[in-house]
C-alpha positions as CSV (number, residue, x, y, z in Angstrom):
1,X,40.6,26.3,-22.0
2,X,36.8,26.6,-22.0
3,X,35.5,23.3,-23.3
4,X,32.0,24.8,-23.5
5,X,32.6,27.7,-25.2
6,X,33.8,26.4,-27.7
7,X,35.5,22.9,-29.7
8,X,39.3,23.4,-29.5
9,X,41.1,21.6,-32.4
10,X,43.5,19.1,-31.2
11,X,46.4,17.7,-33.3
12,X,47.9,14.4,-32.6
13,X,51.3,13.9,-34.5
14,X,52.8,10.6,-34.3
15,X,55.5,8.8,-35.6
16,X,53.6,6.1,-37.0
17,X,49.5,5.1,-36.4
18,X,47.0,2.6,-37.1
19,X,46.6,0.5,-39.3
20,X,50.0,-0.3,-38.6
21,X,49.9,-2.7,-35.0
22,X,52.3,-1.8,-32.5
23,X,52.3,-0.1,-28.4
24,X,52.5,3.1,-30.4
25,X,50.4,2.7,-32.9
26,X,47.7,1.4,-30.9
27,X,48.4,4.5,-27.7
28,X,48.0,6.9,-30.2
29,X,44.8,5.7,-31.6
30,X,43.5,5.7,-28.1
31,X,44.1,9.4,-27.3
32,X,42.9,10.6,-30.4
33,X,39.6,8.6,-29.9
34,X,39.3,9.7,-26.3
35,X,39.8,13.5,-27.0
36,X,37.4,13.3,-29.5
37,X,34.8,11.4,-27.2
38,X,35.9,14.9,-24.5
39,X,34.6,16.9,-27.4
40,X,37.9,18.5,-29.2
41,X,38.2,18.5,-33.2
42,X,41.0,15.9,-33.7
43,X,43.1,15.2,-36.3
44,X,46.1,13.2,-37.0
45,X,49.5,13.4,-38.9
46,X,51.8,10.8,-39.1
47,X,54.3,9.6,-41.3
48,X,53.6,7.5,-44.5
49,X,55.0,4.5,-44.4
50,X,54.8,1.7,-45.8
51,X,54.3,4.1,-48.8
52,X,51.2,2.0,-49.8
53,X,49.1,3.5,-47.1
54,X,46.6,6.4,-48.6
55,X,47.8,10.7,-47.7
56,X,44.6,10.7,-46.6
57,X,41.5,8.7,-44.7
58,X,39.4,8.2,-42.0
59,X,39.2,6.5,-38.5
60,X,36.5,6.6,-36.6
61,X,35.8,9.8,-37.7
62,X,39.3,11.2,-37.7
63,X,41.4,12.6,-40.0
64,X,44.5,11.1,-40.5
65,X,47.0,12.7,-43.2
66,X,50.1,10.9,-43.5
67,X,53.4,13.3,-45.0
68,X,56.8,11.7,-45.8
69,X,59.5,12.3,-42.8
70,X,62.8,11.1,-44.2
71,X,65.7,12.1,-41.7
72,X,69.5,12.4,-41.5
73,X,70.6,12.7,-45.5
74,X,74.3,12.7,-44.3
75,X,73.5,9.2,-43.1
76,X,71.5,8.2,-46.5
77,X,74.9,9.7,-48.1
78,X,77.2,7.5,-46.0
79,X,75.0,4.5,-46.6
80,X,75.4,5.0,-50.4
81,X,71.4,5.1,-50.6
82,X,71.7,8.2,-53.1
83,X,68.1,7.8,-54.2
84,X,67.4,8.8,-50.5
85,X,69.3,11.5,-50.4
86,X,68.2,13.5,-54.0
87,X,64.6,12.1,-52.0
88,X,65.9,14.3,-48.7
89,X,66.4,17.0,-51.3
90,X,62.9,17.2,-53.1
91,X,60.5,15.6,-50.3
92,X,61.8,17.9,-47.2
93,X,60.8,21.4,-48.1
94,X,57.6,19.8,-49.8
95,X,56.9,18.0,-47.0
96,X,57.4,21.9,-44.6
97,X,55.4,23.4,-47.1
98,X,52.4,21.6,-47.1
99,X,52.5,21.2,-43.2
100,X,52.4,25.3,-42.9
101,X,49.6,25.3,-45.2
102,X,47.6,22.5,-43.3
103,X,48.1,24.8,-40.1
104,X,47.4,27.6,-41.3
105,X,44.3,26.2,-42.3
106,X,43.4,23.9,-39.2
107,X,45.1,26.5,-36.4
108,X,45.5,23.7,-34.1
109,X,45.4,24.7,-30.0
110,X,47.2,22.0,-29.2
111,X,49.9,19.7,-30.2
112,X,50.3,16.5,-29.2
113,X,53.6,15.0,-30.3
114,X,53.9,11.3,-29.9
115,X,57.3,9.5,-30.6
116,X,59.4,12.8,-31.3
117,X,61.7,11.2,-33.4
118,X,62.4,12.2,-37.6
119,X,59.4,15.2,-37.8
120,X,61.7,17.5,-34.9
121,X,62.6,20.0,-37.4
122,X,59.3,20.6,-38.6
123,X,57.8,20.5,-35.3
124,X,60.0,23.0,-34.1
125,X,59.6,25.3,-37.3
126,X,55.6,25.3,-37.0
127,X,56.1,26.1,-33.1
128,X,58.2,28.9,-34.1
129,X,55.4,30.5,-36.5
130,X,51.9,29.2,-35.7
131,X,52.5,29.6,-31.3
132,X,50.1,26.5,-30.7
133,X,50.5,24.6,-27.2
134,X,53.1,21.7,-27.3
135,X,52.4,18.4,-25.5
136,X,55.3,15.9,-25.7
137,X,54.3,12.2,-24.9
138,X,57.4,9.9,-24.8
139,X,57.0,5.9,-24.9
140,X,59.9,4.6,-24.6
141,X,62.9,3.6,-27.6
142,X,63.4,7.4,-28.5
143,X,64.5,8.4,-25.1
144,X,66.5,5.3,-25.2
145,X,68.3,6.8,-28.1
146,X,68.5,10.6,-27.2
147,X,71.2,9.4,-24.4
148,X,73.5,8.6,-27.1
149,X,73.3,11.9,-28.3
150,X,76.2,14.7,-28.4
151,X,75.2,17.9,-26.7
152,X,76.6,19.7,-29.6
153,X,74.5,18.1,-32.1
154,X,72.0,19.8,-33.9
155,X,69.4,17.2,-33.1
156,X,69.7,17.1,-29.6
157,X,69.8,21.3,-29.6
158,X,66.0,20.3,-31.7
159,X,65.2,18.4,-28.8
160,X,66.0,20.4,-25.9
161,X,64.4,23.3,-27.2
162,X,61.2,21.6,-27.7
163,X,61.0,20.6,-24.7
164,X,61.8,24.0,-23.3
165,X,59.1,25.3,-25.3
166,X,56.5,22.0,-24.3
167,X,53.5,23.2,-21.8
168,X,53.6,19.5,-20.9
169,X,55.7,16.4,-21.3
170,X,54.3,12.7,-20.3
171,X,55.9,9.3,-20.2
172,X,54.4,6.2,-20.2
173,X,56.0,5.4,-16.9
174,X,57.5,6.9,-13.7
175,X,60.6,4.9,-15.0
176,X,61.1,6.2,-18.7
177,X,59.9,10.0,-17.3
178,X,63.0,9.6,-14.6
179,X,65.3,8.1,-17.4
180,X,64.1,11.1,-19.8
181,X,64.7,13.8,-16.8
182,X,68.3,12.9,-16.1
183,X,69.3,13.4,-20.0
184,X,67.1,16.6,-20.3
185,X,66.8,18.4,-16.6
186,X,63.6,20.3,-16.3
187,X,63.8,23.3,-14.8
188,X,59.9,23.7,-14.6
189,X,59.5,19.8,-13.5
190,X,56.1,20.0,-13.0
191,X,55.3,19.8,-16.3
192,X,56.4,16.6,-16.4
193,X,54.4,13.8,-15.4
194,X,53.2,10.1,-15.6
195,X,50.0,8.6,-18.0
196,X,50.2,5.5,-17.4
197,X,49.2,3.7,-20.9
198,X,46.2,1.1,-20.8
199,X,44.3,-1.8,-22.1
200,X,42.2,-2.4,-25.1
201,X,38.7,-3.0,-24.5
202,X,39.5,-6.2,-27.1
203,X,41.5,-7.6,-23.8
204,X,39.6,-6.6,-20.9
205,X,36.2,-7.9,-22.4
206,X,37.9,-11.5,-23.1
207,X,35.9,-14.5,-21.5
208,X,38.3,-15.6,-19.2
209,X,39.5,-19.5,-19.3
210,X,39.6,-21.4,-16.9
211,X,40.9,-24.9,-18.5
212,X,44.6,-23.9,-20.3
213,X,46.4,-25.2,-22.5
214,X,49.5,-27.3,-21.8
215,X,51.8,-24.5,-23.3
216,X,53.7,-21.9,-22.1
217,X,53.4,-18.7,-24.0
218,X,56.0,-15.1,-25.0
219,X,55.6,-12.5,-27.4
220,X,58.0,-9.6,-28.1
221,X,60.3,-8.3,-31.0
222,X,63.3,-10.3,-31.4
223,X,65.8,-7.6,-29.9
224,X,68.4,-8.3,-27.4
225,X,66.7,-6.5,-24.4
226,X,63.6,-8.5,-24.8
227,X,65.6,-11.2,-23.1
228,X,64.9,-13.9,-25.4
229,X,67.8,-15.7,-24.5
230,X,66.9,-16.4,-20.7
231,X,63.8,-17.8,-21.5
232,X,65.7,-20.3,-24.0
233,X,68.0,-20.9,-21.1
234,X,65.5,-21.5,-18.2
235,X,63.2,-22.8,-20.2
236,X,63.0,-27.6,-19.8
237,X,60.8,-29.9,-22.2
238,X,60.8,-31.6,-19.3
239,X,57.9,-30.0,-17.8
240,X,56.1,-31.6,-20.1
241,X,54.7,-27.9,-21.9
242,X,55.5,-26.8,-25.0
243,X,56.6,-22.8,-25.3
244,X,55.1,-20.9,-27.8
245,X,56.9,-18.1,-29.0
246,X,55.3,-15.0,-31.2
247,X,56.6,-11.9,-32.8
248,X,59.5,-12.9,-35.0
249,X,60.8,-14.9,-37.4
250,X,63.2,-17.6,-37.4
251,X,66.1,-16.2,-38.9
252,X,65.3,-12.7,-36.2
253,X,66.1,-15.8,-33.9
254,X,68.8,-16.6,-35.1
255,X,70.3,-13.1,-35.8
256,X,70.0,-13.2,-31.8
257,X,72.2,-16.2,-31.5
258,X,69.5,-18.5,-30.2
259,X,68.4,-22.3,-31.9
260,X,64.7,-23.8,-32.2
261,X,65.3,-26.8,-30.0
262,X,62.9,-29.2,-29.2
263,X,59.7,-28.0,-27.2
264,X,60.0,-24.8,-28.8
265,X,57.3,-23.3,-31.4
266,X,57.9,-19.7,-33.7
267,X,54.3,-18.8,-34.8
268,X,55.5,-15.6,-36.1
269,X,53.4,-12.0,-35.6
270,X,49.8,-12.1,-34.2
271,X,46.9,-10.2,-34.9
272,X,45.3,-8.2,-32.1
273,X,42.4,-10.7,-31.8
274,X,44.6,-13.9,-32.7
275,X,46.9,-12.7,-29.6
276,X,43.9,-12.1,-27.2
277,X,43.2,-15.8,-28.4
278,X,46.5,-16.9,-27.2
279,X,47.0,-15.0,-23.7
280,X,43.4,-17.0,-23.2
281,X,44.8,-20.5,-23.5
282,X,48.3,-19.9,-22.4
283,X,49.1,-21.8,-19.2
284,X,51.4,-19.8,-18.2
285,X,53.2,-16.2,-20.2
286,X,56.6,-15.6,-19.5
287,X,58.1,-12.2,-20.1
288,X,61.8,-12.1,-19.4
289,X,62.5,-8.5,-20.4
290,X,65.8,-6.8,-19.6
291,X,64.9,-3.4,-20.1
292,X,61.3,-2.4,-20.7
293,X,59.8,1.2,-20.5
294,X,56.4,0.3,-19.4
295,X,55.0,-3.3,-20.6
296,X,51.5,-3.3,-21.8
297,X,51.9,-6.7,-22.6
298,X,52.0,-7.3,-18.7
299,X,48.6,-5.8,-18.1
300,X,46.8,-7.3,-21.1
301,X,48.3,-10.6,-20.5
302,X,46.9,-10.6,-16.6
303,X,43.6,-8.9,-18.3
304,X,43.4,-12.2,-20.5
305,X,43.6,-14.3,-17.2
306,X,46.8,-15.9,-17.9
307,X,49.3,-16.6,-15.3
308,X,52.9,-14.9,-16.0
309,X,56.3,-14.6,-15.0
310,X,57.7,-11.5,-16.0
311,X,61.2,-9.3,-14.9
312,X,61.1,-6.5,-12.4
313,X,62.8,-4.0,-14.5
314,X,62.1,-1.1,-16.0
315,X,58.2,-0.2,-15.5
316,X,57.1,-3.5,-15.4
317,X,56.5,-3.3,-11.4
318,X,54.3,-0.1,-12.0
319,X,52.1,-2.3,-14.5
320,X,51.9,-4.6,-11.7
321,X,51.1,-1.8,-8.8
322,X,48.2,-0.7,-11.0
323,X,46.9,-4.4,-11.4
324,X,46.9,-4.7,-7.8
325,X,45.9,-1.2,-6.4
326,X,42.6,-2.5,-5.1
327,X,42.8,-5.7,-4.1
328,X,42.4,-7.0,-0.5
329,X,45.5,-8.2,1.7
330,X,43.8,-11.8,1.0
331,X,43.6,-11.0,-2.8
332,X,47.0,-10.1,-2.9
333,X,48.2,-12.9,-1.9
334,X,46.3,-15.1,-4.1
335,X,47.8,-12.8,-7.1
336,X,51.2,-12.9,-5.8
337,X,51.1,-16.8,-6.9
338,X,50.0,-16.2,-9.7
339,X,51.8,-13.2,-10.8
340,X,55.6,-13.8,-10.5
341,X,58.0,-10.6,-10.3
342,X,61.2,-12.3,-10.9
343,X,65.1,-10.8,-11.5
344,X,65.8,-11.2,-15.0
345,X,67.7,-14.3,-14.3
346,X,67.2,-17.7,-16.1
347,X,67.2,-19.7,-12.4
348,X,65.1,-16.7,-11.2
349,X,62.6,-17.2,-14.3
350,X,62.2,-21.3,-14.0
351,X,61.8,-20.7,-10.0
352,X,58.9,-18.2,-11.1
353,X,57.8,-21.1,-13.6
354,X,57.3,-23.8,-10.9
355,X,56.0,-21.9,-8.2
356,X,52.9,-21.5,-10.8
357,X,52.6,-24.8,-11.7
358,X,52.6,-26.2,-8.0
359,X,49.9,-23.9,-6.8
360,X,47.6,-24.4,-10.3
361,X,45.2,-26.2,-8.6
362,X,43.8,-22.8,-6.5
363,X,44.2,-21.2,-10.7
364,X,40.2,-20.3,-9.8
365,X,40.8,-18.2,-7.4
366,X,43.3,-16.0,-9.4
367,X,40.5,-16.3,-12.3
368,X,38.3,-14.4,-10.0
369,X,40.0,-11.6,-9.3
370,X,40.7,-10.6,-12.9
371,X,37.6,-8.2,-13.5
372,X,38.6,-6.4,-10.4
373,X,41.5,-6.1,-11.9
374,X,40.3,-4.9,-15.6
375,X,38.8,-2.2,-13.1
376,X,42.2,-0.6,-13.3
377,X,42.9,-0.8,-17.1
378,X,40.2,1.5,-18.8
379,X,41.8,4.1,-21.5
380,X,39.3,6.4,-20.2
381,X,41.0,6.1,-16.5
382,X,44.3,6.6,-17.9
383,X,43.7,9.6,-19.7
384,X,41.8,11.5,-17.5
385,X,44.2,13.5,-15.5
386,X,45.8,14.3,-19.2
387,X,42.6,15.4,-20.2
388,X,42.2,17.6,-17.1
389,X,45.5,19.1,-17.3
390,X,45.1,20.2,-20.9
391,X,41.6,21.3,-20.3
392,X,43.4,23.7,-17.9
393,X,46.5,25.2,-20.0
């Protein structure tokens, strides 16, 4: 592609995008803003939901245009939710219709399909007619979920042929692109490659605080693999910190099995800015995932300059490769303290927990080190090799 001849139009479609808050959400908001800072006309499709949210607006500049994706109306059927189903019926063919209008009149280049998940159909369908180049970018749940598909199902036949069809797939991590590759083999796998995903400016730009609060600090959905229950099991009032604990409810809490007891805080969903906030004060922030597909949270959480204990699964230790990339043998050592790689184990976690606390008096020299390693963090210096390689397709 010749960038200077000419603007190519770009189409990012996503299962779901700002204003809604989520690693998604806010990925997919970065590469459309970063194409269209390269120069490319960009627009957006995504699915509308919560139905409130307008077909149409702006961000930034960008289109967005939001069509209803309803999926599986055998499922809907079983479910008894009829009025989805007679929904199915009316919405899908609108919904085809419209989208081959919309490219017919945009003629997008490229395709980049975030999250392929309920729009596969479609996707596939507009491939077929319109010949436009396919990126696939995978970020982690749906590739969870395609391993439990049958290979003589219709959806995962959707799948494999788009991906047959894709100039390019990415993953968000070496991990989840390895974990993708063994349910769909690549014959081509050079296609395939890794962008790792990276910080909000919101994050990196934080003043850094030096005097914390006596509180330790988590945030994650209240799902089984976030491994809520080892931090309730490693985790002792006796320390004499209080553990705060955002991005649920109560009664998700409960649903997992797990009690309030005493030390323990619920201070339910955060804002981007109130969570910045947080990662600021926090003495130390525990992340005790089981399984985790890349962990952003890692990076902006060490961006923040909080101490943290985290699990070395999934891509969690790539996060913490990038933090460290340029650091000195000296450095590393200081952030080694401070950063604790742990098994996700509840002894393992409260080992992690008190090794912090009994070096926090040296917590300045970890402090410094933190813009060197925002360095590492940039959207921009994520995305350029995706930029490159589509600039060359």
């Amino acid at each position: 592609m010749e960038l200077n001849s000419k603007k190519q139009n770009y189409l990012l479609w996503t299962t779901s995008f700002f204003p809604r808050i989520g690693g998604l959400e806010n990925a997919a908001k970065e590469y459309a803003c970063f194409m269209k800072k390269q120069g490319w006309n960009v627009q957006v499709i995504t699915n509308r939901y919560p139905r409130s949210l307008p077909a149409q607006e702006y961000f930034d500049g960008i289109k967005i245009i939001r069509y209803l994706f309803l999926y599986g109306p055998i499922g809907y059927f079983k479910d008894y939710r009829l009025d989805l189903f007679f929904a199915w019926l009316i919405y899908k063919p609108l919904t085809i219709i419209k989208l081959i209008i919309h490219f017919f009149k945009t003629k997008p280049d490229v395709v980049n399909l975030h999250f392929p998940d309920h729009q596969l159909f479609e996707i596939y369908l507009l491939k077929l007619i319109f010949r436009f180049k396919l990126i696939i970018s995978l970020h982690g749940n749906e590739v969870e979920r395609m391993g439990d598909l049958k290979i003589n199902s219709l959806r995962y036949y959707l799948y494999n042929r788009l991906f047959i069809t894709a100039e390019y797939i990415t993953a968000c991590s070496q991990f989840l692109l390895k974990e993708f590759q063994e349910i769909f083999p690549q014959h081509n796998s050079e296609k395939c490659f890794t962008v790792h995903n990276g910080v909000a400016d919101l994050y990196r730009k934080q003043n850094i605080i030096q005097n914390k609060d006596d509180q330790f600090f988590t945030a994650a959905r209240f799902v089984p693999k976030k491994g809520l229950d080892l931090l309730f099991q490693s985790f002792k009032k006796e320390t004499g910190f209080d553990l705060l604990i955002a991005g649920g409810t109560e009664t998700e809490l409960r649903d997992l099995g797990l009690e309030i007891k005493n030390g323990i805080s619920i201070i339910g969903r955060l804002s981007p800015i109130e969570m910045v906030k947080q990662l600021s004060l926090s003495k130390i922030t525990i992340i005790p995932s089981k399984n985790e597909p890349y962990g952003i949270i890692i990076a902006e959480t060490i961006c923040c300059g909080s101490p943290i204990v985290t699990t070395n699964v999934g891509g969690i230790p790539e996060v913490i490769d990038l933090a460290k990339k340029n650091l000195s043998k000296k450095e590393r050592k200081v952030f080694n303290t401070f950063v604790k790689l742990v098994k996700p184990e509840k002894d393992a976690i409260r080992i992690g927990i008190n090794e912090i606390i009994k070096n926090y008096g040296c917590l300045d020299e970890y402090i410094k080190l933190i813009p060197k390693v925002r360095k590492q963090f940039p959207w921009s210096k994520r995305l350029d090799k995706f930029h490159h390689v589509l600039s060359e397709c």
